[in-house]
C-alpha positions, 0 to 999 in steps of 0.5 A: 500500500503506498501512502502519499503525502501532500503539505498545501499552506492557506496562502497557495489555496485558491479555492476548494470544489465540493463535488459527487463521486460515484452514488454516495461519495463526496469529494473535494478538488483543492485548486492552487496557485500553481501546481496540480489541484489535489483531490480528496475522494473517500477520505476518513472520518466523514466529517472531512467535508465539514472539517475543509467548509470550516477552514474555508470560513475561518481563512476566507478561502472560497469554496463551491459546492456542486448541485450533486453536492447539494444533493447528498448533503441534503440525503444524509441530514434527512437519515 
């Protein structure tokens, strides 16, 4: 199993996507200043999405969120 490691500082962040992956899966697209984006796709705890929303609001970095996104969201508050 490889492991990779990757450091992103708030100030090279240029926005974080909130996007759907496969049915149930919610990923997020880290886009840089320069670089490649990283992309974060079945990562634990669950609460990682939440988590990257409130680093987005506390070091005014934007985010979007898709409408599939939106979508899953709203199914798993209804649970």
């Amino acid at each position: 199993m490889k492991l990779y490691v990757k450091r992103a500082d708030k100030i090279r962040i240029k926005q974080i996507i909130f996007k759907r992956a496969g049915w149930k899966t919610k990923s997020a697209a880290i886009k840089m200043n320069g670089g490649f984006p990283l992309r974060l796709v079945s990562f634990m705890p669950d609460t990682l999405m939440e988590e990257l929303i409130a680093f987005c609001e506390a070091n005014n970095i934007s985010y979007n969120k898709t409408k599939d996104f939106l979508l899953l969201e709203k199914m798993s508050s209804v649970r």
